[in-house]
C-alpha positions, 0 to 999 in steps of 0.5 A, a space after each residue: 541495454 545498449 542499442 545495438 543489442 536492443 536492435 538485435 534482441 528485438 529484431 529476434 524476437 519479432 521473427 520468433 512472434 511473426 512465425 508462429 502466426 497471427 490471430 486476429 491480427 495479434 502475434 501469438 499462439 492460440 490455445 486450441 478450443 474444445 468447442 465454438 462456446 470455449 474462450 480463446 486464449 493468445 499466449 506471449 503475445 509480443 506487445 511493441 514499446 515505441 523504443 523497439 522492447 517487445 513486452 509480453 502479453 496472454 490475452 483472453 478472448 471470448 468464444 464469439 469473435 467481436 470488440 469488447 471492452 478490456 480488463 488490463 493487469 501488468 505484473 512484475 510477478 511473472 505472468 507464466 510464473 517460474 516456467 521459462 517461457 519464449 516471447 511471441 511462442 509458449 506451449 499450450 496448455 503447459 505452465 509457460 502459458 497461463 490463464 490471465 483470468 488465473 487467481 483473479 475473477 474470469 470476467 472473459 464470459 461476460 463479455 471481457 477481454 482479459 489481458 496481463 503483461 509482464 512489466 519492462 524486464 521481467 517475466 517474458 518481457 524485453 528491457 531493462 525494469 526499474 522495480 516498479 518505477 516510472 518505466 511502467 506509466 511510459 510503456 502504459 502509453 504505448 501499451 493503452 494505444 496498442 490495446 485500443 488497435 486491435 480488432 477484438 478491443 472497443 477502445 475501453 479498458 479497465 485496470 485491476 490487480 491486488 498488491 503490486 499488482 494494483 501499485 502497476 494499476 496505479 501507474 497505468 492509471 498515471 500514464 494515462 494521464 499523458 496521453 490524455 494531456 496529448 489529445 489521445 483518445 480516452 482508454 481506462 474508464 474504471 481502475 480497481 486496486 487491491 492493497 495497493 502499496 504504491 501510493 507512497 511507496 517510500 511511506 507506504 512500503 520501503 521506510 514506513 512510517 517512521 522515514 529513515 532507518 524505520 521501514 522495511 527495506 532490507 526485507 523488501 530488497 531480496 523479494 524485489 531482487 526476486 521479483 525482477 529476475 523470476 520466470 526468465 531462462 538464461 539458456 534460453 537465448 531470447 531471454 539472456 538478456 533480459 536476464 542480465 538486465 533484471 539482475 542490474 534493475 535488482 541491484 538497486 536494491 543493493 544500492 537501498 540496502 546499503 544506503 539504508 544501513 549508512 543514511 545514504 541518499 536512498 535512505 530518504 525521499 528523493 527524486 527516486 522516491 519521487 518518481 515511484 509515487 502515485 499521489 502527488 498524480 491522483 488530484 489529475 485522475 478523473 477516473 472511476 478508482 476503486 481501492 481496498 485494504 486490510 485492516 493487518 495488512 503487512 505494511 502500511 498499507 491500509 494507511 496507505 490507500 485512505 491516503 491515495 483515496 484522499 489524494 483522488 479529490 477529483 475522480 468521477 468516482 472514488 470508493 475505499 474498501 478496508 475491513 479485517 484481513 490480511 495482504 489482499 485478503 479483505 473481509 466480509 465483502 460478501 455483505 456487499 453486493 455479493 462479494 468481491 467478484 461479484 462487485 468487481 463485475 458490477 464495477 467493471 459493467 457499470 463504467 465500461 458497458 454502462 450497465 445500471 446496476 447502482 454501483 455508481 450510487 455505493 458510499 464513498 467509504 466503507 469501514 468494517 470494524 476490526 470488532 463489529 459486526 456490520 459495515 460503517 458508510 460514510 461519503 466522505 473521508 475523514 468522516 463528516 461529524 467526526 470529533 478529533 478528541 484530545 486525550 492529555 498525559 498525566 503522571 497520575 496512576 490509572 491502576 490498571 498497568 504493570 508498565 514501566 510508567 502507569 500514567 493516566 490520558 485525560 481530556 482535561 489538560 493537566 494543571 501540573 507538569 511531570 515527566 517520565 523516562 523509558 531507555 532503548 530496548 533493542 528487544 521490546 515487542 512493539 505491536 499494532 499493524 505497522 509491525 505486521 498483526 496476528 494472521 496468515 503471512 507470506 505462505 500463509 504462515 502465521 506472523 506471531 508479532 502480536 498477541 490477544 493482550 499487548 501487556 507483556 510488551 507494554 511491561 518494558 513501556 510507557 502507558 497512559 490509560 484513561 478512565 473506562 468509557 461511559 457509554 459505547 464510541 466508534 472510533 474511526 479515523 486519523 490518529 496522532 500522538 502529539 508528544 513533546 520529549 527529549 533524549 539524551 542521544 543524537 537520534 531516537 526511534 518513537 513507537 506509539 502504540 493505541 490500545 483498548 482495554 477492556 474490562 477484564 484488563 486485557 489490552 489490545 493494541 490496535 495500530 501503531 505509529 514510528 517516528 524517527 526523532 531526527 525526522 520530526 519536521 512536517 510539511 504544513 500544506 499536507 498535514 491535515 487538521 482537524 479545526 483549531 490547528 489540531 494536528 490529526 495528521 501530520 506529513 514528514 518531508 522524510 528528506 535530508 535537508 529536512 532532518 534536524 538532529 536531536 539537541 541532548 537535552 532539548 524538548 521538542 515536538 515530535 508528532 506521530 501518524 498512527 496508522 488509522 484505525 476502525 474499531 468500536 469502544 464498549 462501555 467500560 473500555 479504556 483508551 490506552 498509549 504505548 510510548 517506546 523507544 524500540 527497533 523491533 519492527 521498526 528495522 532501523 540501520 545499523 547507523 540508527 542503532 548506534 546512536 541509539 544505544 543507550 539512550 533514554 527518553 523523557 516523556 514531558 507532559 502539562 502545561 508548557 507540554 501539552 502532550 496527548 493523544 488525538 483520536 477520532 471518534 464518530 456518531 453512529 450518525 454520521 454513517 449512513 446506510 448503503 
């Protein structure tokens, strides 16, 4: 926005903020109160940026005037909702003005104050947005000194927010980080994030795992266009500019979308992608965090969030939560501590009031099993005692598969070299959560991408199954499948795909991995291994100048992430690889299909190739009970 017009949206919005009163030395309107007992509510309040943009804040306080410490969420969503609403006015009562303790839990009657802000553009909120980029960890700065200045804070905040929501938490959390390298006093002492996707958002949200040409960027685009330009009214004239503005920070995303479909610099990770990225912060973060996810969510988010739970090495304290369910929808969170708000409560009291309620002494992870029946313990992840065991491919017959190929997984390396080939189907159904499991989606509708029993897509695929499990295992942990191929085209799209079958010869695919071939270079120093140079998770640079075109003919390493996983094998269970050459989930670019179209993939495996699967598998010791 250019300055002058800065000058003059800002100039009128501090008139319309200042004539409707101060509360509490907040500009902003109160919700009238049935009686003393009722908690105040502060609608639009108008929060200032060091560079003049007034942010939009409803503030929740309780009934008894006093200092209280602070629980922050900022929103891209719109705080309000749809509604048009006015910075620094709102009609009571009415949906321009909504509770900040709406769809979240109300801790203002224990003692909290509840705040939610609307991102820079968007919402009510003045400024030009960047779609959940580096603009939210500069305004944390100036939002974090504002809260602690107010008569009703007492300097201690905690973030928290699902989605992204929690992806903002993350990047308030960073701009904290700041303020605390220039001596500021120490505002958030606990941050809790819910299926937070922002960890890596290249990795985690707009690409996958796959990198260029593999993610989901052209179903993100319209729903961030969306995000950045809702709950504003254009006739209104204290928002038309931040209406323009929240249409031009959408039309990033045009720039994504058609650097996705043309590889173009956005298409790979950059210094945009650079500056949207929690992680390579976390190792500062001395803070209490919290994360949680779900086991289908609808990305790789799960993945994700042990990622950013690993990067946090040095946070007084870092708990990750995944079990089955969907996007911020985690389950069986009642067997701890009482359910999600109940621990969200025993968080928050612990590290902001102080409160010995033993959250302090929680595991580090908890791990509930897609098919178990109680939570999984560990202090560490990957989880101490675990043994990354390699399961070799191997041309013979397992009998147990209608696939294109019916191989066999082995944890003896094959004596004898072979190879087997699958073309590009454009069409063949992929499974595992990388591609969105079977569940409530957006609406809650269902999301019919996979099925009970993966053998229909497995028909059009490679499978290796190995022989059926002596006794029961729990696998849990890093996955990789460390393949050599070739391909008779410059470019490719693997999918790995991990499945269990059981005795009755249904196959459940459990998680998925997509690696694009031209993308097959790691980075070393943040790959992990698991002892003896055992790749268990293998780190993509995704950039340009690290990708390396297919050679026709070459066979060449090509490590794929699966997305980790948590699951108990039964006695009799076998382990089983799906290897495709697909675009369904996957969404290449139109680049991508092109020359992928009418490839074919060899799959070679023995001696010189030792292709396998590496999976995790977990002593029952080595959990611990909570």
């Amino acid at each position: 926005m250019p300055a002058r017009l800065l000058a003059r949206t800002s100039t009128r919005a501090a008139v319309t903020a200042g004539a409707v009163g101060l509360v509490l030395g907040v500009p902003g309107l109160p919700l009238p109160t049935a009686s003393s007992a009722t908690p105040r509510l502060l609608c639009n309040v108008a929060v200032p940026m060091d560079d003049g943009t007034l942010l939009s804040a409803n503030v929740k306080l309780p009934a008894k005037p006093g200092r209280y410490p602070v629980v922050l969420s900022v929103t891209p969503y719109g705080k309000n909702g749809s509604a048009p609403a006015i910075v620094g006015g709102g009609t009571p009562g009415s949906p321009s003005c909504t509770d900040p303790s709406s769809g979240e839990a109300d801790l203002t009657q224990d003692g909290y104050v509840r705040i939610v802000v609307d991102e820079r553009g968007t919402g009510n909120s003045q400024g030009t947005g960047d779609l959940s980029g580096p603009s939210i960890a500069r305004d944390a700065q100036d939002l974090l000194d504002w809260i602690q200045a107010q008569p009703w804070s007492n300097g201690k905040v905690g973030n928290i927010g699902c989605s992204a929501l929690g992806m903002s938490a993350e990047s308030t959390l960073q701009g904290e980080q700041v303020r605390l390298a220039q001596g500021k006093r120490k505002a958030i002492y606990a941050t809790w994030a819910d299926s937070p996707p922002g960890g890596d958002q290249y990795r985690d949200v707009s690409y996958g795992p796959g990198g260029a040409g593999s993610g989901a960027i052209s179903l993100a685009a319209p729903a961030l266009i969306y995000e950045g330009t809702s709950g504003n009214d254009p006739t209104n004239p204290d928002q038309r500019q931040a209406v323009l503005d929240q249409a031009g920070g959408g039309l990033q995303y045009v720039d994504f979308a058609r650097d996705f479909q043309t590889d173009g610099p956005l298409a790979y990770y950059g210094q945009f992608w650079k500056d949207r990225a929690f992680d390579p912060y976390a190792p500062l973060v001395r803070t209490p965090v919290m994360l949680t996810a779900a086991a289908s969510d609808l990305v790789s988010i799960q993945r994700g969030a042990l990622a950013t739970f690993m990067a946090l090495k040095n946070a007084a304290k870092r708990v990750v939560i995944e079990s089955p369910g969907y996007h911020c929808g985690p389950t069986h969170l009642d067997r701890l501590y009482g359910g999600r708000d109940a621990l969200v409560k025993k968080w928050f009291d612990h590290y902001l009031k102080g409160v010995r309620n033993g959250v302090d002494r929680m595991p580090d992870v908890n791990l509930f099993p897609t098919n178990g029946s109680s939570w999984w313990h560990a202090d560490q992840f990957p989880v101490r005692g675990t043994r990354y065991t390699s399961y070799y491919l191997g041309s013979a017959p397992s009998g147990t598969s209608q696939s294109l190929h019916d191989g066999s997984l082995s944890t003896t390396p094959p004596r004898t070299a072979g190879r087997e080939s699958t073309p590009y189907v454009p069409a063949n159904a992929a499974c595992g959560s990388a591609f969105n499991a079977n569940g409530p989606g957006i609406g809650g509708q269902e999301l019919p991408v996979c099925s009970s029993d993966n053998r229909i897509a497995e028909a059009t695929s490679l499978t290796y199954t190995s022989p059926p499990l002596a006794s029961e295992q729990r696998l849990a942990g890093l996955i990789t499948a460390d393949l050599w191929a070739t391909f008779n085209r410059s470019d490719g799209s693997l999918a790995a795909t991990l499945a269990v079958v059981h005795p009755d010869g249904t196959s459940q695919a459990l998680e998925t991995g997509v690696l694009r071939a031209s993308n097959r270079a790691i980075d070393p120093r943040r790959t992990v291994y698991g002892g003896n140079g055992l790749v268990v998770r293998p780190f993509h640079p995704d950039t340009a100048e690290a990708a390396q075109p297919v050679r026709s003919g070459y066979v060449e390493r090509y490590l794929v992430e699966i997305n980790p996983a948590a699951v108990v094998l039964g006695k009799g269970d076998r382990l089983r690889l799906v290897l495709s050459v697909t675009d369904a989930g996957t969404l290449p670019s139109a680049i991508q299909i092109s020359k992928m179209a009418g490839e074919t993939m060899w799959v070679a495996h023995g001696p010189a190739y030792p292709s396998r699967l590496v999976v995790p598998l977990v002593p029952a010791a080595s959990f611990r009970s909570r």
